[in-house]
N, C-alpha and C positions, 0 to 999 in steps of 0.2 A: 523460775516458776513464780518468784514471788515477785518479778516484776513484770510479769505480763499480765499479774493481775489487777497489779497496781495503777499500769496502764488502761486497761479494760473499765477501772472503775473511773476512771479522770474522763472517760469518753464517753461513758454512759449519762443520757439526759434525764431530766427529771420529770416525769407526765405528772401535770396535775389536771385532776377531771374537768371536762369541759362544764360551764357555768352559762345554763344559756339566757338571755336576760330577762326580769322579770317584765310578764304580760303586761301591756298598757290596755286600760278600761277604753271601750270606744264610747260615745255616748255621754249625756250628762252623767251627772254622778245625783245619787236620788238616795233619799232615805238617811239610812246611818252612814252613809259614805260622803256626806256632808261633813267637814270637820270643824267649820268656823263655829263659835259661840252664838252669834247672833247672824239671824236673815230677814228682810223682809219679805213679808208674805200675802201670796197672793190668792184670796178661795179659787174654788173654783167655779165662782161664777164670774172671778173677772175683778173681784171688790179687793182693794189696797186695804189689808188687814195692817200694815206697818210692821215697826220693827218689834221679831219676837226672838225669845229665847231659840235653839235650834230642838232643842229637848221636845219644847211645847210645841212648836209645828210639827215635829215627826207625830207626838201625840193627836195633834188634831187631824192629820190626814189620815191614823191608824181608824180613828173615830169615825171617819166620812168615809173609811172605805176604800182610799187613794194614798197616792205615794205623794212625796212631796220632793222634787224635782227641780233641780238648780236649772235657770234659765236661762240668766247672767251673771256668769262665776266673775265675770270681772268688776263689778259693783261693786264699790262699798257702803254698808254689806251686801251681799249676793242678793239678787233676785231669786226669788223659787218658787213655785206656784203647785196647791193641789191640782192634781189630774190622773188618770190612769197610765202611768207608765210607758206598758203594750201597744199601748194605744198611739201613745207622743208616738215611740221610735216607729211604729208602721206609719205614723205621715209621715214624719219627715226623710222616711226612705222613697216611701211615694213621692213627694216635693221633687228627691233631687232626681229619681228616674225621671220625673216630667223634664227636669231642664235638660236632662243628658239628651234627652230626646229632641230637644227643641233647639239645642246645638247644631250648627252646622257647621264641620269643618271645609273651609276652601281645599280645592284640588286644585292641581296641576293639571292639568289636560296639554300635551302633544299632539298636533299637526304637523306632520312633513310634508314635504313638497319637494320637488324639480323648478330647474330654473326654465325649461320647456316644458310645462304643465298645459294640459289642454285643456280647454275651456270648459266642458262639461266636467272633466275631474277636480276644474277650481271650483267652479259652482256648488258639487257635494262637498268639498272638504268646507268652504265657505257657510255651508250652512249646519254642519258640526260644531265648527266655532261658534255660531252663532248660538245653537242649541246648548253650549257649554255654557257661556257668557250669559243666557236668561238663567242657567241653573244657577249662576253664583260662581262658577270656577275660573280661576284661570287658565289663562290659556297660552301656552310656548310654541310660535310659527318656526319649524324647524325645514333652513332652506338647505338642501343635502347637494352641495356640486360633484360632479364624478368628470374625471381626465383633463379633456380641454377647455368644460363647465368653467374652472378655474381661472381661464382667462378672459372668459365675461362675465364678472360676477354683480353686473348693471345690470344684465336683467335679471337674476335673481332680488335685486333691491327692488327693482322696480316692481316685481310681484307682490311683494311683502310690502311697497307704499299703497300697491293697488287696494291690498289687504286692510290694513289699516285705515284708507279711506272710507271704506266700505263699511267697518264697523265703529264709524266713529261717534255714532251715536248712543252705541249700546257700551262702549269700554273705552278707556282711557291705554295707553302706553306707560309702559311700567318702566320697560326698558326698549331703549332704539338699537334699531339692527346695527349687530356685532357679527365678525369674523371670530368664530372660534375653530381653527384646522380647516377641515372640508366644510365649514357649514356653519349658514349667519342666522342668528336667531334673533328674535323680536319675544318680548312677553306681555301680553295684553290680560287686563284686568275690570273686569265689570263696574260699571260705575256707581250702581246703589253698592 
């Protein structure tokens, strides 16, 4: 008995509470969450107050009514400027919706093909690519050979130079046709 408990306790682990880490501030840091001695300071009309105590700037933005808000924590000493706080972080959330917005990421865009593609279904997929390549996207000419396709895969190149000639004005070659298994690809990329 008294060694199956002995064992019991040798195997038993030890839980200690989990610890989860403490919250980082997003945002500048404003007001008494400023720890340096000195900052200089900027009103808020824009005017280079210089370098003041950190004490006397929180006092004087208490005074004007404003927070007093590090701007360039990497200065020495720090930048900080009176302003309305509420105010900063709703522009500069605005600012960066604006850029997210005005990001555009490139795609990918796929085209497949036959290496006996008929002339009207070149002409539509042709002008796909094309409608890709003014949007900004790339574009991957994917040439699909099936059986005995395999043992002419000249004209499949040849559709894909045809291709490329065609849009040689609007896009550049990223990459030249490759054999990969059943199927030779080209990747074409817009030229702005």
């Amino acid at each position: 008995m008294c060694v199956e408990r002995q064992q019991s306790e040798e195997n038993t682990t030890i839980r200690r509470p989990h610890r989860a880490p403490a919250p980082v501030k997003e945002g500048p840091r404003a007001n008494h969450e400023i720890r340096v001695p000195r900052v200089q300071l900027i009103d808020a009309e824009g005017q280079n107050r210089g370098i003041l105590n950190t004490d006397e700037a929180v006092a004087l933005a208490a005074e004007a009514g404003l927070d007093l808000v590090e701007i360039a924590p990497n200065n020495d000493p720090p930048i900080c400027k009176l302003l309305d706080l509420g105010k900063y972080k709703y522009q500069t959330q605005k600012k960066a919706a604006e850029q997210r917005k005005k990001q555009k990421t490139q795609e990918v865009k796929e085209i497949k093909m036959r290496p006996n593609i008929d002339t009207h279904d070149y002409e539509v997929k042709m002008r796909s690519v094309k409608k890709f390549l003014e949007e900004g996207d790339k574009v991957k000419l994917t040439m699909r050979f099936r059986g005995r396709e395999m043992a002419h895969q000249e004209i499949g190149l040849q559709v894909l130079m045809r291709a490329r000639d065609e849009i040689a004005t609007i896009s550049k070659v990223e990459s030249e046709p490759r054999m990969e298994g059943r199927q030779m690809m080209m990747v074409v990329a817009p030229t702005r």
